[in-house]
PyMOL Python script that loads the backbone (N, CA, C, O; Angstrom):
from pymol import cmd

cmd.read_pdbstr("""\
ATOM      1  N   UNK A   1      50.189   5.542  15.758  1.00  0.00           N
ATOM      2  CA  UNK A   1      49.070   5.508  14.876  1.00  0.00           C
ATOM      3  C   UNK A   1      47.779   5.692  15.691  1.00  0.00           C
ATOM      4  O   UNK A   1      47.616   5.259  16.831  1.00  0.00           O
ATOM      5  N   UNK A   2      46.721   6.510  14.843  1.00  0.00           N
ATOM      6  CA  UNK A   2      45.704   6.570  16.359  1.00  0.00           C
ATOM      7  C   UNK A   2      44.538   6.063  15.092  1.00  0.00           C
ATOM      8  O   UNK A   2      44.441   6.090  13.865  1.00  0.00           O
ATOM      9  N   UNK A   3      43.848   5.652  16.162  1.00  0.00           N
ATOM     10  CA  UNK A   3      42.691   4.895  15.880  1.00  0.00           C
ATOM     11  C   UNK A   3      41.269   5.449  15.794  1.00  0.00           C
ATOM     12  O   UNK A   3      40.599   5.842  16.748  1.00  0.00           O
ATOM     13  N   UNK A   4      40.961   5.425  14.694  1.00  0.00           N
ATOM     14  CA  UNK A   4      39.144   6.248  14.850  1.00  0.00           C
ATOM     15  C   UNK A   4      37.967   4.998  15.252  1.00  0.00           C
ATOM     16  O   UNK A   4      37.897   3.934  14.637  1.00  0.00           O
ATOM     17  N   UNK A   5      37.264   5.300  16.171  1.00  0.00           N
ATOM     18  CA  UNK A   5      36.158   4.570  16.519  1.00  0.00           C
ATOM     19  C   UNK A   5      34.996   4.816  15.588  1.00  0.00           C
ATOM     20  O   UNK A   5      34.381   5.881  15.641  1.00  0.00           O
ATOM     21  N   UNK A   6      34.693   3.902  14.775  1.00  0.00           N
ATOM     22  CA  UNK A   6      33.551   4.177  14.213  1.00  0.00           C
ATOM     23  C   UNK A   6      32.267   2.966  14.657  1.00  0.00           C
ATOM     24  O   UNK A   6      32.397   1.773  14.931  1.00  0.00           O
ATOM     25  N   UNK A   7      30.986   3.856  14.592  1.00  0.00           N
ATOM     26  CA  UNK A   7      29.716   2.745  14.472  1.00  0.00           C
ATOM     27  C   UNK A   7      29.550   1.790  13.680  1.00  0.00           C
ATOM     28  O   UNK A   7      29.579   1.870  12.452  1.00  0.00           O
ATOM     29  N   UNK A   8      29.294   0.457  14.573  1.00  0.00           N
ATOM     30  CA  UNK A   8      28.960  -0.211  13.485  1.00  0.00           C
ATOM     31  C   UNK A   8      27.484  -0.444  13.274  1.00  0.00           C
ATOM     32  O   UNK A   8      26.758   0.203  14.028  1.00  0.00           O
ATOM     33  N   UNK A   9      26.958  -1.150  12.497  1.00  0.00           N
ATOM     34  CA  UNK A   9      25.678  -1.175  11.994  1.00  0.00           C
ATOM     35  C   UNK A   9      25.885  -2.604  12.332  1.00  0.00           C
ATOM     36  O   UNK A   9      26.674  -3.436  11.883  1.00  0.00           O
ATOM     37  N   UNK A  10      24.643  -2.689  13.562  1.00  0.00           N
ATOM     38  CA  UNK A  10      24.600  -3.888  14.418  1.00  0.00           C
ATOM     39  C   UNK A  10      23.221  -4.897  13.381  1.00  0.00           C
ATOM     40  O   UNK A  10      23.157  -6.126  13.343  1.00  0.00           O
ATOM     41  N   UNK A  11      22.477  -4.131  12.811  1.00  0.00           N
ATOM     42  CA  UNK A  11      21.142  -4.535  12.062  1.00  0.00           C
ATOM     43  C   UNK A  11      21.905  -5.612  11.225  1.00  0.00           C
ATOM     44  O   UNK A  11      21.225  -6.638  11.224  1.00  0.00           O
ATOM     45  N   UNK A  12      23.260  -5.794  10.389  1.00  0.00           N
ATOM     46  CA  UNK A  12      23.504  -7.264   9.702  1.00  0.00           C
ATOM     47  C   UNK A  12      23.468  -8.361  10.251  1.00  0.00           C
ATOM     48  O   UNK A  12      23.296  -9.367   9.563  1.00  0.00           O
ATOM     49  N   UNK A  13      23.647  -8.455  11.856  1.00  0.00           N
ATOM     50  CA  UNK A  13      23.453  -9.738  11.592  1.00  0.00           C
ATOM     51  C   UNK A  13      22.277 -10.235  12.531  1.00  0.00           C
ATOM     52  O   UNK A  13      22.322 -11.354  13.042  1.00  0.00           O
ATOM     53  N   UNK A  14      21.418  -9.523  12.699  1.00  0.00           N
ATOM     54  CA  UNK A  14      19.909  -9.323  12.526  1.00  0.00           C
ATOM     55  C   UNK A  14      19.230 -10.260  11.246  1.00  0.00           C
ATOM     56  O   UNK A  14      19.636 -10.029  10.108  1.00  0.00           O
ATOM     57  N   UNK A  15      17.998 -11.514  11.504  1.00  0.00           N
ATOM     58  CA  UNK A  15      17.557 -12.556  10.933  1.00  0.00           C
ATOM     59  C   UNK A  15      16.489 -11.994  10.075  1.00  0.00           C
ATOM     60  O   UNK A  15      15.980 -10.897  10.306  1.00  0.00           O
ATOM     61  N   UNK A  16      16.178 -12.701   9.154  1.00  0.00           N
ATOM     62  CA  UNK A  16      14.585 -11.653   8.745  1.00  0.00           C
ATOM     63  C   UNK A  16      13.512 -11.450   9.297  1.00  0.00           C
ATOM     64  O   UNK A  16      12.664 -10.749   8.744  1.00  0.00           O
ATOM     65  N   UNK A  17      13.270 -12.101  10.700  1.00  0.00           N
ATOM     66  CA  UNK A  17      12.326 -11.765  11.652  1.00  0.00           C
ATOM     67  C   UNK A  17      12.440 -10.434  12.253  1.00  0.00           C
ATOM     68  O   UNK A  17      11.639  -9.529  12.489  1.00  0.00           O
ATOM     69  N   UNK A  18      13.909 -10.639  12.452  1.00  0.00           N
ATOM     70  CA  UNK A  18      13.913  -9.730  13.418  1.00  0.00           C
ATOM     71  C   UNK A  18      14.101  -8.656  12.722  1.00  0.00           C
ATOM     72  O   UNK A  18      13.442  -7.800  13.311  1.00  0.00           O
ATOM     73  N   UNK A  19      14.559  -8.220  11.897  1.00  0.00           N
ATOM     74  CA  UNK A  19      14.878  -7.118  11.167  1.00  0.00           C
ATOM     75  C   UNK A  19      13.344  -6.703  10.555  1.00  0.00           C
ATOM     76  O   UNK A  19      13.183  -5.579  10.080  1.00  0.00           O
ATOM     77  N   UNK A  20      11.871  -8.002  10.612  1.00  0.00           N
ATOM     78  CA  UNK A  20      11.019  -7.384  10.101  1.00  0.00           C
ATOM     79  C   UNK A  20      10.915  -6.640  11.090  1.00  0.00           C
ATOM     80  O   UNK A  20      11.402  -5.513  11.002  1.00  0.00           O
ATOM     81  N   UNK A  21      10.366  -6.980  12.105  1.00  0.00           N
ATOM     82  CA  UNK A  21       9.962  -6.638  13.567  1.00  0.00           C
ATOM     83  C   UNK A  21      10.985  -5.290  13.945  1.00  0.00           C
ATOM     84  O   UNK A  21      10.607  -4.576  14.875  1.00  0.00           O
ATOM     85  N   UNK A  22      11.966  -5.019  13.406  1.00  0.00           N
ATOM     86  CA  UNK A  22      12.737  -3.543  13.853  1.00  0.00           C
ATOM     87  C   UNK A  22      12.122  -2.574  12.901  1.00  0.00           C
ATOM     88  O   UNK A  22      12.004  -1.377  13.162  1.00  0.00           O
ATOM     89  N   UNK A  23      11.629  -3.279  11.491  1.00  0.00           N
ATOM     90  CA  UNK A  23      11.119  -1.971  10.453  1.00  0.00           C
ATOM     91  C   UNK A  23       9.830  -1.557  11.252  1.00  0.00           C
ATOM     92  O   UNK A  23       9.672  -0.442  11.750  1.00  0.00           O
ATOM     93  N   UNK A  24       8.669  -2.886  11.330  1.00  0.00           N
ATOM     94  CA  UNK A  24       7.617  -2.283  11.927  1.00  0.00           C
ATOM     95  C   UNK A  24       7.875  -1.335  13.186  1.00  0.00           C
ATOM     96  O   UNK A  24       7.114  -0.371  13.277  1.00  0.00           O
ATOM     97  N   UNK A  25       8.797  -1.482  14.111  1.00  0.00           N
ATOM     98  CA  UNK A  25       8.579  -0.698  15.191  1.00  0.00           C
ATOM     99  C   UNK A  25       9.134   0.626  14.555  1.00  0.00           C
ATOM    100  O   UNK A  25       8.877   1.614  15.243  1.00  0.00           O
ATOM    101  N   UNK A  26       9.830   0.876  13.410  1.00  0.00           N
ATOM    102  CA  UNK A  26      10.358   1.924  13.240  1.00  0.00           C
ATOM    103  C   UNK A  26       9.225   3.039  12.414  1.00  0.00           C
ATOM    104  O   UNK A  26       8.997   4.241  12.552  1.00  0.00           O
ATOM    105  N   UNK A  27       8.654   1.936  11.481  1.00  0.00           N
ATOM    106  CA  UNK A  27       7.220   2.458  10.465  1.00  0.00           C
ATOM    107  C   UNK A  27       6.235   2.617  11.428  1.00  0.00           C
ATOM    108  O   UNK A  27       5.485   3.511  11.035  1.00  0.00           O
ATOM    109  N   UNK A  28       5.721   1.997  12.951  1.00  0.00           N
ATOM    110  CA  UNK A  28       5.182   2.127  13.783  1.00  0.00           C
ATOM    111  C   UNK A  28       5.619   4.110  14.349  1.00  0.00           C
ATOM    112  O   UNK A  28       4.975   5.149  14.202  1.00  0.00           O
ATOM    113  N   UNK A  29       6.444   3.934  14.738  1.00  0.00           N
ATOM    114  CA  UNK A  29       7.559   5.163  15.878  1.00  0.00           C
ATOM    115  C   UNK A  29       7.119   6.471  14.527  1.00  0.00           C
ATOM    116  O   UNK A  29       6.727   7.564  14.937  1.00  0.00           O
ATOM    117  N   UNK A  30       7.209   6.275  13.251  1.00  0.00           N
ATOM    118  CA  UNK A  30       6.922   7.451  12.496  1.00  0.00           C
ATOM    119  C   UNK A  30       5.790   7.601  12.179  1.00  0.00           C
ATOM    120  O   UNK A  30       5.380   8.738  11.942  1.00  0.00           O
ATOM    121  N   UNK A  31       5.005   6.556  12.088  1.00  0.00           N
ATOM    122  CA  UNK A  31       3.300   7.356  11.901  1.00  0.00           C
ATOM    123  C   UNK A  31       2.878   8.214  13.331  1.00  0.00           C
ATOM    124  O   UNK A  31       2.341   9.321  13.286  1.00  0.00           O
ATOM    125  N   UNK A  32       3.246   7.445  14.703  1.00  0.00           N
ATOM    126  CA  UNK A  32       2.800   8.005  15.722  1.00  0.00           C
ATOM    127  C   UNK A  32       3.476   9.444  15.518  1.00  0.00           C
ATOM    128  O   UNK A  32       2.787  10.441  15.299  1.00  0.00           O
ATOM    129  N   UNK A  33       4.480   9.472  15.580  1.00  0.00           N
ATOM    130  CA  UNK A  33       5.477  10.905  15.134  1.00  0.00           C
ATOM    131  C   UNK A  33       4.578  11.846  14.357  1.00  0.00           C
ATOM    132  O   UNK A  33       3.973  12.751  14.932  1.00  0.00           O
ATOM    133  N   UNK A  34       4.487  11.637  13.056  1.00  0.00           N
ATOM    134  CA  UNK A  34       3.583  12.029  12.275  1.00  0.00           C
ATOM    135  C   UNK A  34       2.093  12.358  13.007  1.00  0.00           C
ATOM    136  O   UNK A  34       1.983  13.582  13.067  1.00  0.00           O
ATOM    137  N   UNK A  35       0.891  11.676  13.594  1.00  0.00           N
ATOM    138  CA  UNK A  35       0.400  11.829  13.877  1.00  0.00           C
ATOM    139  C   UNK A  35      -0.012  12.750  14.414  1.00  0.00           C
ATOM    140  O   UNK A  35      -0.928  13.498  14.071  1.00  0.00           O
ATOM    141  N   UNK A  36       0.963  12.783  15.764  1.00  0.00           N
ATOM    142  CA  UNK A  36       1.230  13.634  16.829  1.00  0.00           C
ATOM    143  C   UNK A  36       1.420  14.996  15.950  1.00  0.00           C
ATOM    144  O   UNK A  36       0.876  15.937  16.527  1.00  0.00           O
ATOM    145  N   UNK A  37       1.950  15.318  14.892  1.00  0.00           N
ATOM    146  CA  UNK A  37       2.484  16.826  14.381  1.00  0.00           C
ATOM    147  C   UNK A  37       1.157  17.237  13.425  1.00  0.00           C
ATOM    148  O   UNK A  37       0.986  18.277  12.789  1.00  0.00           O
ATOM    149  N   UNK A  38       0.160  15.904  13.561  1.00  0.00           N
ATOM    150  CA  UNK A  38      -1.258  16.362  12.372  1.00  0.00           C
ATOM    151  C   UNK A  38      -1.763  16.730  13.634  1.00  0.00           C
ATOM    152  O   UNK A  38      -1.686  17.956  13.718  1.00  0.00           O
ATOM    153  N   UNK A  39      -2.126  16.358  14.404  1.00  0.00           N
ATOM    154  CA  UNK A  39      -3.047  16.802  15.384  1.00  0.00           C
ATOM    155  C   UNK A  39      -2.427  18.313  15.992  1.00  0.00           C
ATOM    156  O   UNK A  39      -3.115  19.328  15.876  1.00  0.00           O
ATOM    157  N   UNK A  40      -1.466  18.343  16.454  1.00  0.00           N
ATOM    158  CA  UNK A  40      -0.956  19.521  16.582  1.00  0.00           C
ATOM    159  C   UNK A  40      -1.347  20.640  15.834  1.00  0.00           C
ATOM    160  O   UNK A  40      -1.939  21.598  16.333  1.00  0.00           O
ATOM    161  N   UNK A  41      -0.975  20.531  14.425  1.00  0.00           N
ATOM    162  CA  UNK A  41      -1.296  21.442  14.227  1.00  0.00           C
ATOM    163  C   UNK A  41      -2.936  21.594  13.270  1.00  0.00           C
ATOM    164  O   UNK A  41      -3.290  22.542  12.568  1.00  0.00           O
ATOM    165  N   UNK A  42      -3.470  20.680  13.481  1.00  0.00           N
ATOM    166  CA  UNK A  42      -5.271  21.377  13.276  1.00  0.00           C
ATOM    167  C   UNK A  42      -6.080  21.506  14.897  1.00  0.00           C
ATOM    168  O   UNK A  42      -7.257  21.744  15.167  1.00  0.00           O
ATOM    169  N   UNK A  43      -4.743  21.204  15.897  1.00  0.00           N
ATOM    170  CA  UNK A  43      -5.224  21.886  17.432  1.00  0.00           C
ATOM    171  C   UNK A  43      -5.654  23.421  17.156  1.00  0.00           C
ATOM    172  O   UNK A  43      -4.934  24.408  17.006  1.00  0.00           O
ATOM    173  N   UNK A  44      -7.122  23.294  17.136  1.00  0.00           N
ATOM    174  CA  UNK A  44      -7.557  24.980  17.142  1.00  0.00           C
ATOM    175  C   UNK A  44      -7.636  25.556  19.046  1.00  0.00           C
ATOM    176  O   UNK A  44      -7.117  25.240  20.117  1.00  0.00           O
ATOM    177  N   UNK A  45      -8.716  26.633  18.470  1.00  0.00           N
ATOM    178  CA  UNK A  45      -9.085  27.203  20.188  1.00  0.00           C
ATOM    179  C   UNK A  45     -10.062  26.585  20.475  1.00  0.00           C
ATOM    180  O   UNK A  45     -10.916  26.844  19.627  1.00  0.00           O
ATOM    181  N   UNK A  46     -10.437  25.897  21.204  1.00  0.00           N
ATOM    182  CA  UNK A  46     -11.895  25.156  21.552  1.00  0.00           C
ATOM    183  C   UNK A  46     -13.024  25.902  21.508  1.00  0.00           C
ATOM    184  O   UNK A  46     -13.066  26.935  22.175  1.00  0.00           O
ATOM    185  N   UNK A  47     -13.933  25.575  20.856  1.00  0.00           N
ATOM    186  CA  UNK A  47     -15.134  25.990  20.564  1.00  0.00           C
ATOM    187  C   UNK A  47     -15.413  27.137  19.545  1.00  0.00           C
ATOM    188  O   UNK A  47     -16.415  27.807  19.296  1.00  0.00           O
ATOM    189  N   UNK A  48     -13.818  27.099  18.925  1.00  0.00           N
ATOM    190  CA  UNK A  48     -13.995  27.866  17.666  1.00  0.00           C
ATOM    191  C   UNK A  48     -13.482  26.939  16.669  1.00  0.00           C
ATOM    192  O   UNK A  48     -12.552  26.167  16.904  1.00  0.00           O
ATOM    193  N   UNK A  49     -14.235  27.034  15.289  1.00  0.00           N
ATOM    194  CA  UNK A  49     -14.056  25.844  14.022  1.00  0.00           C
ATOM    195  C   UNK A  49     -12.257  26.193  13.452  1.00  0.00           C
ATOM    196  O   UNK A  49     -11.499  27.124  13.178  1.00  0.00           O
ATOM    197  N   UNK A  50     -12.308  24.993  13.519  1.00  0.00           N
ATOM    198  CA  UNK A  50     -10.369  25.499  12.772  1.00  0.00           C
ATOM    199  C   UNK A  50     -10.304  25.754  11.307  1.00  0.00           C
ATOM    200  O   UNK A  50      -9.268  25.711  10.644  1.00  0.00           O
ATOM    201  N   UNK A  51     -11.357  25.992  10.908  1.00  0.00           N
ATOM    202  CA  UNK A  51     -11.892  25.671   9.110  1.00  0.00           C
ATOM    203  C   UNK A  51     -12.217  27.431   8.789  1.00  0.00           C
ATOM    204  O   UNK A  51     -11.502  28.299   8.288  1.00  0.00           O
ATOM    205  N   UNK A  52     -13.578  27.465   9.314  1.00  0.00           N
ATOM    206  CA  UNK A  52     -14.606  28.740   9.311  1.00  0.00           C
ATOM    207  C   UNK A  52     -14.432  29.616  10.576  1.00  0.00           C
ATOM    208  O   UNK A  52     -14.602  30.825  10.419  1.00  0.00           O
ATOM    209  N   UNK A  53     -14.065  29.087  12.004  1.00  0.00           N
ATOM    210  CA  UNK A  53     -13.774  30.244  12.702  1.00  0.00           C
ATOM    211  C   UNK A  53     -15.346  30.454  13.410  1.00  0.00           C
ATOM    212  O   UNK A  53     -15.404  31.422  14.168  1.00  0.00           O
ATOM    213  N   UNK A  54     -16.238  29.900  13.297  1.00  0.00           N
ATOM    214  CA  UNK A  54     -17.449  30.161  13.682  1.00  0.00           C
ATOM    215  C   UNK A  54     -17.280  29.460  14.775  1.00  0.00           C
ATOM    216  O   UNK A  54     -16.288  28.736  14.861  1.00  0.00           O
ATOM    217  N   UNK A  55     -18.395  29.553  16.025  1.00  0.00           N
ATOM    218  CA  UNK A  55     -18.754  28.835  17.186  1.00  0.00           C
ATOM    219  C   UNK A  55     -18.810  27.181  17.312  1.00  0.00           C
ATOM    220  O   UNK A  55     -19.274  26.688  16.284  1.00  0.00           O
ATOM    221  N   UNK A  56     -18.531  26.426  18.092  1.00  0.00           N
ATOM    222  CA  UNK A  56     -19.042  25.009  17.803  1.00  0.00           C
ATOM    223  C   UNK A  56     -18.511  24.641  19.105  1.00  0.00           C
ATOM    224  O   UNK A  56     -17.633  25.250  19.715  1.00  0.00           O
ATOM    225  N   UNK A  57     -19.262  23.348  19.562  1.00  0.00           N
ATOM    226  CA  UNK A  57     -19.065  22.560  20.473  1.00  0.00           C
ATOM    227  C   UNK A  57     -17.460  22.703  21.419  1.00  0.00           C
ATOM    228  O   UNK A  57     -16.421  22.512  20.786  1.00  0.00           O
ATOM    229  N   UNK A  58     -17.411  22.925  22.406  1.00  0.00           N
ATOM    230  CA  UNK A  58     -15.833  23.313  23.320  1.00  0.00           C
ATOM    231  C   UNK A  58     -15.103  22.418  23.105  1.00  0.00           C
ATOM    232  O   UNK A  58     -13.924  22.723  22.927  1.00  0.00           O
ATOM    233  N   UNK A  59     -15.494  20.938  23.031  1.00  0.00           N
ATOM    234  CA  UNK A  59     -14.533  20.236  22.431  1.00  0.00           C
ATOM    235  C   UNK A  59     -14.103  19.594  21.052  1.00  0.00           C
ATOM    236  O   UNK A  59     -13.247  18.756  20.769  1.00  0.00           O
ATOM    237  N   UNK A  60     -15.187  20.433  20.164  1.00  0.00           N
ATOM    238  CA  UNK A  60     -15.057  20.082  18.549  1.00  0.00           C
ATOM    239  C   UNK A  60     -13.719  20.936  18.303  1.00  0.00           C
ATOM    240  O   UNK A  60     -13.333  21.913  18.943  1.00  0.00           O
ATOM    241  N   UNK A  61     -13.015  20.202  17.023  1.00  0.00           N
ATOM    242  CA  UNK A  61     -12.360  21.043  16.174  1.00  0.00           C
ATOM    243  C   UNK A  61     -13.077  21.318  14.893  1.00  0.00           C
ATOM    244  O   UNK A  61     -12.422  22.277  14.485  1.00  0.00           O
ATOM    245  N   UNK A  62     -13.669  21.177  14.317  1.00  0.00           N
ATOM    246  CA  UNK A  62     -14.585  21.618  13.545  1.00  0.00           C
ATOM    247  C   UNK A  62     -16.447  21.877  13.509  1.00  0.00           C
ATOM    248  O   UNK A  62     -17.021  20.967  14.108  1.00  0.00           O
ATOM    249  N   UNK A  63     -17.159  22.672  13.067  1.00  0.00           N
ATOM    250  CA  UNK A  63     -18.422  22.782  13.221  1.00  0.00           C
ATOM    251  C   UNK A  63     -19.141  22.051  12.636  1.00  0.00           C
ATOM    252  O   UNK A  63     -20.347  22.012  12.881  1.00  0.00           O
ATOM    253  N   UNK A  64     -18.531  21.259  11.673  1.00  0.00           N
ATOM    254  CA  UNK A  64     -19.499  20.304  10.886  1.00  0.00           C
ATOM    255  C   UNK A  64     -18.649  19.335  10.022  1.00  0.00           C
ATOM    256  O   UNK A  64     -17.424  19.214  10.034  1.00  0.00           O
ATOM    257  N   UNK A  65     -19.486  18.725   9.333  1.00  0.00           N
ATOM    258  CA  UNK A  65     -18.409  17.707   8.974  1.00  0.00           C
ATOM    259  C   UNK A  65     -17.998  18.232   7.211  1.00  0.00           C
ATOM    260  O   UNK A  65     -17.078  17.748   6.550  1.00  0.00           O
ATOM    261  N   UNK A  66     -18.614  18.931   6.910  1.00  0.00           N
ATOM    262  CA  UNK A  66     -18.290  19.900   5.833  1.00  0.00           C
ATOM    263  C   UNK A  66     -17.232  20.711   5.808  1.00  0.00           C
ATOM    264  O   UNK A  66     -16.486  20.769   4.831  1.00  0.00           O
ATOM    265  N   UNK A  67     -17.044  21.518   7.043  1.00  0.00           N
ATOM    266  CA  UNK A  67     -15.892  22.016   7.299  1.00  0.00           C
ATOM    267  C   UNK A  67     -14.207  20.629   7.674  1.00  0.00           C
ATOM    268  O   UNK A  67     -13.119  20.662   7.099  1.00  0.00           O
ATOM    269  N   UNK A  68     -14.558  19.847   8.538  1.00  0.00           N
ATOM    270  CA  UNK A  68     -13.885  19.060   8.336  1.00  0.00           C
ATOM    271  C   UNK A  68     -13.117  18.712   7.076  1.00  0.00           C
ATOM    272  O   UNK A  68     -11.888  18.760   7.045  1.00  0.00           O
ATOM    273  N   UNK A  69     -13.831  18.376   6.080  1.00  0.00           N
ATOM    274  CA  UNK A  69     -13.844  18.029   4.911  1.00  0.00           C
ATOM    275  C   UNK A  69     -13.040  19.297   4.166  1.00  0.00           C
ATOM    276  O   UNK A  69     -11.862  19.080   3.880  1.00  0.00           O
ATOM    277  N   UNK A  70     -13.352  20.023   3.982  1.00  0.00           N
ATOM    278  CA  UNK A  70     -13.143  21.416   3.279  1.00  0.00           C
ATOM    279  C   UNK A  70     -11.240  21.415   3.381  1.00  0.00           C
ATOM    280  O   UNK A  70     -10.333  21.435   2.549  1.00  0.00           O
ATOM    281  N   UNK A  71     -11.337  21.377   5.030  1.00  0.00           N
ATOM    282  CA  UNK A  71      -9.997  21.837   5.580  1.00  0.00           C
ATOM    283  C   UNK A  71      -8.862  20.181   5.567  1.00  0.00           C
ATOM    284  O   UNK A  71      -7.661  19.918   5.609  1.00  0.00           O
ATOM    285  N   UNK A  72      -9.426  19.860   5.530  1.00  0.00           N
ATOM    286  CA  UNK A  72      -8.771  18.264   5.312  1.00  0.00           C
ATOM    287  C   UNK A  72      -8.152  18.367   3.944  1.00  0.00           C
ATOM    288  O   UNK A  72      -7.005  17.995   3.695  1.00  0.00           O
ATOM    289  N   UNK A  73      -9.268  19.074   2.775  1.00  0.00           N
ATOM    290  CA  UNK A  73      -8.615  19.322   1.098  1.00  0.00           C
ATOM    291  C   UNK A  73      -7.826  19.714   1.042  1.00  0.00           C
ATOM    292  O   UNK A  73      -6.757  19.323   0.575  1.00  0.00           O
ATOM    293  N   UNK A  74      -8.324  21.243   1.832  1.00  0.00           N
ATOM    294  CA  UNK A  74      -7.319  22.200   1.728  1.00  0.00           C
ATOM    295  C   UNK A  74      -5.601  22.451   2.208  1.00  0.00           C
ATOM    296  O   UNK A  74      -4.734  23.239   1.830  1.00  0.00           O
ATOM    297  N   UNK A  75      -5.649  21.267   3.298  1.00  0.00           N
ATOM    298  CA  UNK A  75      -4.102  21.226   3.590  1.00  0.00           C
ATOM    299  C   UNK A  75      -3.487  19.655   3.383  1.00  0.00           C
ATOM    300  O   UNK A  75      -2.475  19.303   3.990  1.00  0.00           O
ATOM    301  N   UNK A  76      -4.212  18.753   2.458  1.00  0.00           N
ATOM    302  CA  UNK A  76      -3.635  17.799   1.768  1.00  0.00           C
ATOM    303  C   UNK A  76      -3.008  18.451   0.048  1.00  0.00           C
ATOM    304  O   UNK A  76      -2.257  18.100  -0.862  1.00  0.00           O
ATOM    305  N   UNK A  77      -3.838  19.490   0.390  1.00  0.00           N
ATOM    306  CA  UNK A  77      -3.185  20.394  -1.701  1.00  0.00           C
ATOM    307  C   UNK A  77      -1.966  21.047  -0.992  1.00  0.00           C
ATOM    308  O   UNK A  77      -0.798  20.754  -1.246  1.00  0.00           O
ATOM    309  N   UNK A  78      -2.391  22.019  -0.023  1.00  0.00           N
ATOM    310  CA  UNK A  78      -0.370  22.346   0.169  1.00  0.00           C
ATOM    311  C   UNK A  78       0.137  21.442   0.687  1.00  0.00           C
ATOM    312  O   UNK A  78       1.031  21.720   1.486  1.00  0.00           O
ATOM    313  N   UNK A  79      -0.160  20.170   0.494  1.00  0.00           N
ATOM    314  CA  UNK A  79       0.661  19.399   0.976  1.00  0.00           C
ATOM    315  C   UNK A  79       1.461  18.365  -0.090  1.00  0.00           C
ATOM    316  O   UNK A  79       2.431  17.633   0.107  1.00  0.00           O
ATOM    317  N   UNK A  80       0.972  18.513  -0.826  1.00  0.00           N
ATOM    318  CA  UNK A  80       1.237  18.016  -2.022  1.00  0.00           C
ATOM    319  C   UNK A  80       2.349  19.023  -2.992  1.00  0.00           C
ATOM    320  O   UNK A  80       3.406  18.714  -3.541  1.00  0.00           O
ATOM    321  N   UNK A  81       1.681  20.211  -2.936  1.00  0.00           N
ATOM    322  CA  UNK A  81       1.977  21.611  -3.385  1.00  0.00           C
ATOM    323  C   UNK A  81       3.783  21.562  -2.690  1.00  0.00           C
ATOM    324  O   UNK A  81       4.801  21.635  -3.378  1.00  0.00           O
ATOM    325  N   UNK A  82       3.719  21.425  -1.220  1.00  0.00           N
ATOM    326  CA  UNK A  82       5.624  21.374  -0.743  1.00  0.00           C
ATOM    327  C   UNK A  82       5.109  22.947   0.293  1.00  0.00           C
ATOM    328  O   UNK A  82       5.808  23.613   1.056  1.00  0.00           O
ATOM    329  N   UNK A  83       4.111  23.066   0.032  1.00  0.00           N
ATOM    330  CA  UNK A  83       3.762  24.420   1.121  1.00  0.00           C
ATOM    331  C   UNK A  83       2.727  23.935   2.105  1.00  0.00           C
ATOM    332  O   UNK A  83       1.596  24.385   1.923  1.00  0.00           O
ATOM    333  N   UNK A  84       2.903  23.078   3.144  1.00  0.00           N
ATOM    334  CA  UNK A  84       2.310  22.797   3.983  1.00  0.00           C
ATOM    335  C   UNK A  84       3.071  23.533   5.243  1.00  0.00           C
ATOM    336  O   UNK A  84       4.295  23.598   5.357  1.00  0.00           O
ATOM    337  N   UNK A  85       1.863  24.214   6.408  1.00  0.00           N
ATOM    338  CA  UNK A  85       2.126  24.554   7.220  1.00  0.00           C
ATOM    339  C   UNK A  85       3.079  23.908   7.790  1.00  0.00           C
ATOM    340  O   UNK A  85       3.508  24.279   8.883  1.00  0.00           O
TER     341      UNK A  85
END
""", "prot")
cmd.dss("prot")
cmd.show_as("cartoon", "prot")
cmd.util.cbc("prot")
cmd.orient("prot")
């Protein structure tokens, strides 16, 4: 007879402390995740606006805070939409 090794799920007998303390590090581990893939991708070319494309400061990503704004709308609607970059 052969034997399958399966995983077990060590989290039962885990207390409610501790099991809070594993969600936060896990809800922690995915915003940074997340984060990391927003910044990525509104990483423009330095000193060009990631919005309008016009000139601005070498280390701005945007030229103003209008544009900020604009482009912040504009990819929270495809984001909503299921067509986000």
């Amino acid at each position: 007879m052969i034997r399958q090794l399966q995983s077990h799920d060590t989290t039962e007998r885990l207390g409610p402390d501790d099991m809070a303390s594993l969600r936060e590090q896990q809800h922690l581990e995915a915003a940074l995740i997340g984060q990391a893939a927003r910044a990525e991708r509104s990483r423009g070319v330095p000193g060009v606006c990631s919005n309008c494309s016009d000139t601005c400061h070498p280390c701005a990503v945007y030229c103003d805070e209008d544009c900020r704004t604009d482009h912040e709308h504009r990819e929270s609607t495809l984001a909503r939409q299921g067509r986000s970059r």
